[in-house]
C-alpha positions in Angstrom: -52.9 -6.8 55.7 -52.2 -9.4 53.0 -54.1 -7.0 50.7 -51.8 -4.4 51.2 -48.8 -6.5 50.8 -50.1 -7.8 47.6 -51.0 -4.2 46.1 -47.3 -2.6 47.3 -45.7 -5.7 45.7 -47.8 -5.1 42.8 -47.0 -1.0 42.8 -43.2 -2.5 43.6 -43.6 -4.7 40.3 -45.6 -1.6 38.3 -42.5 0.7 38.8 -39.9 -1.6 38.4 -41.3 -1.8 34.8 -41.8 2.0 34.6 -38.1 3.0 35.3 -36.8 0.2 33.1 -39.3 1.8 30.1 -37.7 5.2 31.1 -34.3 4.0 30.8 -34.9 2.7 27.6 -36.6 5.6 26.2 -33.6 7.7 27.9 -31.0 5.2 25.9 -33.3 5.5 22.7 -33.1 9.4 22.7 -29.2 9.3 23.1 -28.9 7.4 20.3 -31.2 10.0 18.4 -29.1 12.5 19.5 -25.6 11.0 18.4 -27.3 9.4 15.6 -28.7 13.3 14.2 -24.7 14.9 15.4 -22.9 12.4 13.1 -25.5 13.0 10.2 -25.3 16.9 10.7 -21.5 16.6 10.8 -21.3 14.2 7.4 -24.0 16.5 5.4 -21.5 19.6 6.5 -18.2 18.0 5.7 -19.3 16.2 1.8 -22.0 19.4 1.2 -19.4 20.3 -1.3 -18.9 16.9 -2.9 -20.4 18.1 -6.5 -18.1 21.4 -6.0 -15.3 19.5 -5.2 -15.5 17.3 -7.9 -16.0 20.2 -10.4 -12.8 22.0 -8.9 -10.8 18.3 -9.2 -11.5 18.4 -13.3 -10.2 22.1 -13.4 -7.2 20.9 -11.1 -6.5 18.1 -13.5 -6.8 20.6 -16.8 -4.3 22.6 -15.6 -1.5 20.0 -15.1 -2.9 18.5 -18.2 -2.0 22.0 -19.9 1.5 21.6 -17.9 2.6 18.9 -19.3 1.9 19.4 -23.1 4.5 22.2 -22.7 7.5 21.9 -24.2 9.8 19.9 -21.8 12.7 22.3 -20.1 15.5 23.0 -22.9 18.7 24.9 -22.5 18.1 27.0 -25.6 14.2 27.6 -25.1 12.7 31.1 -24.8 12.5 32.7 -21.9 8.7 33.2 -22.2 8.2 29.6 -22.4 10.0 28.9 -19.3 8.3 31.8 -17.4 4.7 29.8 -18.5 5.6 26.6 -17.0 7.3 28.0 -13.7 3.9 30.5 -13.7 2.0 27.5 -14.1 3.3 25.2 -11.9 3.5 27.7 -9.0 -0.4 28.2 -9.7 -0.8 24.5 -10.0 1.2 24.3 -6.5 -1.1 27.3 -4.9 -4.2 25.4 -6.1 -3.7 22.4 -4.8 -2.5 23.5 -0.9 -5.9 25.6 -1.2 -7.4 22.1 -2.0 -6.1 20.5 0.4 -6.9 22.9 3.4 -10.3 22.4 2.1 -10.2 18.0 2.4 -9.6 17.5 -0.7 -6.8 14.9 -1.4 -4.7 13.5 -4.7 -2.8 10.3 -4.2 -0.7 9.1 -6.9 -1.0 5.0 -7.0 1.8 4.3 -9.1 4.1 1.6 -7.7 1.1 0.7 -4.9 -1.1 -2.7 -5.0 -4.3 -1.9 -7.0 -7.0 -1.0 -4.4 -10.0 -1.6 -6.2 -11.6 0.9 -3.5 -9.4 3.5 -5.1 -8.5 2.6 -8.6 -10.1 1.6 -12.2 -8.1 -0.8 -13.8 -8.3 0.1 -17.6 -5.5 -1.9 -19.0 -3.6 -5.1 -17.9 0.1 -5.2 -18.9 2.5 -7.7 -18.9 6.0 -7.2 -17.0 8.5 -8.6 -15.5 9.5 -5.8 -13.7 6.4 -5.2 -11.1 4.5 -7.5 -9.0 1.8 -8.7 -10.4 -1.1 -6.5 -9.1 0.8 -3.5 -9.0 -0.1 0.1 -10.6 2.3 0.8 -13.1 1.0 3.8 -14.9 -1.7 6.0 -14.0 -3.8 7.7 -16.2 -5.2 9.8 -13.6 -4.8 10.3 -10.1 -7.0 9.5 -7.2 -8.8 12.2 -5.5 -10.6 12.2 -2.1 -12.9 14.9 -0.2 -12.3 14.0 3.4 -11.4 10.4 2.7 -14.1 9.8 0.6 -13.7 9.0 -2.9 -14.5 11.9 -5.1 -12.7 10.1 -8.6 -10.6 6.9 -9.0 -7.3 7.0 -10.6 -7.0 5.8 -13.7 -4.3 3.0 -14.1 -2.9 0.3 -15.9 -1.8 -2.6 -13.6 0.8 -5.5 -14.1 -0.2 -8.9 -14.6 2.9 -11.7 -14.7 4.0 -12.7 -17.8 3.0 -16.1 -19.6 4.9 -18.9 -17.8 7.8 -20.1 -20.3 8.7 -16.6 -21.9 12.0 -15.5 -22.1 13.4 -13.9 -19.3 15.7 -10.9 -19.6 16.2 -11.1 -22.8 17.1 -15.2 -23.1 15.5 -17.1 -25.6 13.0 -19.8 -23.4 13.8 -23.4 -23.2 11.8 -25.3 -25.8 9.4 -27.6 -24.7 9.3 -31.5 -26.0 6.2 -32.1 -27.5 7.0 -35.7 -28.8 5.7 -38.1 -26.2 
């Protein structure tokens, strides 16, 4: 009798161990599964990314031929203002198309420099923005899907030297006799 008590609580112990192994292996596979969905759905949504990137340069050539136009005169010919309202309203097509597609421009100027978004290629002094602000962009940002596909461009504002004149007063001179 105590022999059959010891092997069920031994066959007791045995499956004990077996159905926490299967729930393990179950959990395991789940996380295969979910793991393989989110990789499938990333490789389908950035499968473009080289594509995208190629169609952001011809994006930015065109408003790059845009604005070395002539700007808008009274007096200019008409041809010449047929191109840039042509132009623009391709531009404008172009860039909802790129957009239903996930593809994204953000202009940074007047935001805090992201360094996630933007290359700083010049510091500039000025009273006039925040130090760490984008003043001027070069270029803008563009993202496929929220990913980065090219930073902007910008030049960001960095305070001014302490003592400088502001608005336009002379500065206080200092006393260097001590």
């Amino acid at each position: 009798m105590q022999a059959a008590s010891a092997r069920i609580a031994e066959l007791e112990a045995e499956a004990v161990e077996l159905k926490d192994r299967w729930m393990r292996s179950e959990a395991e596979i789940a996380n295969v599964r979910a793991r393989a969905r989110r990789e499938v759905e990333e490789t389908r949504q950035y499968a473009v990314q080289k594509f995208a990137t190629d169609v952001v340069e011809a994006a930015e050539n065109l408003r790059r031929g845009i604005d070395s136009l002539p700007p808008p005169e009274p007096d200019q010919p008409e041809i010449v203002a047929k191109l840039r309202e042509g132009l623009e309203g391709v531009e404008r097509s172009f860039l909802a198309v790129m957009e239903r597609n996930g593809i994204k421009r953000e202009d940074p100027t007047g935001k805090p420099f992201d360094a996630n978004l933007h290359q700083a290629m010049a510091e500039q002094e000025s009273e006039a923005h925040r130090p760490g602000t984008v003043m001027q962009a070069w270029t803008q940002a563009w993202t496929l899907n929220g990913r980065l596909l090219r930073p902007a461009m910008v030049v960001v504002a960095k305070a001014p030297p302490a003592g400088r004149a502001a608005a336009g007063r002379p500065a206080a001179k200092m006393d260097t006799t001590a």
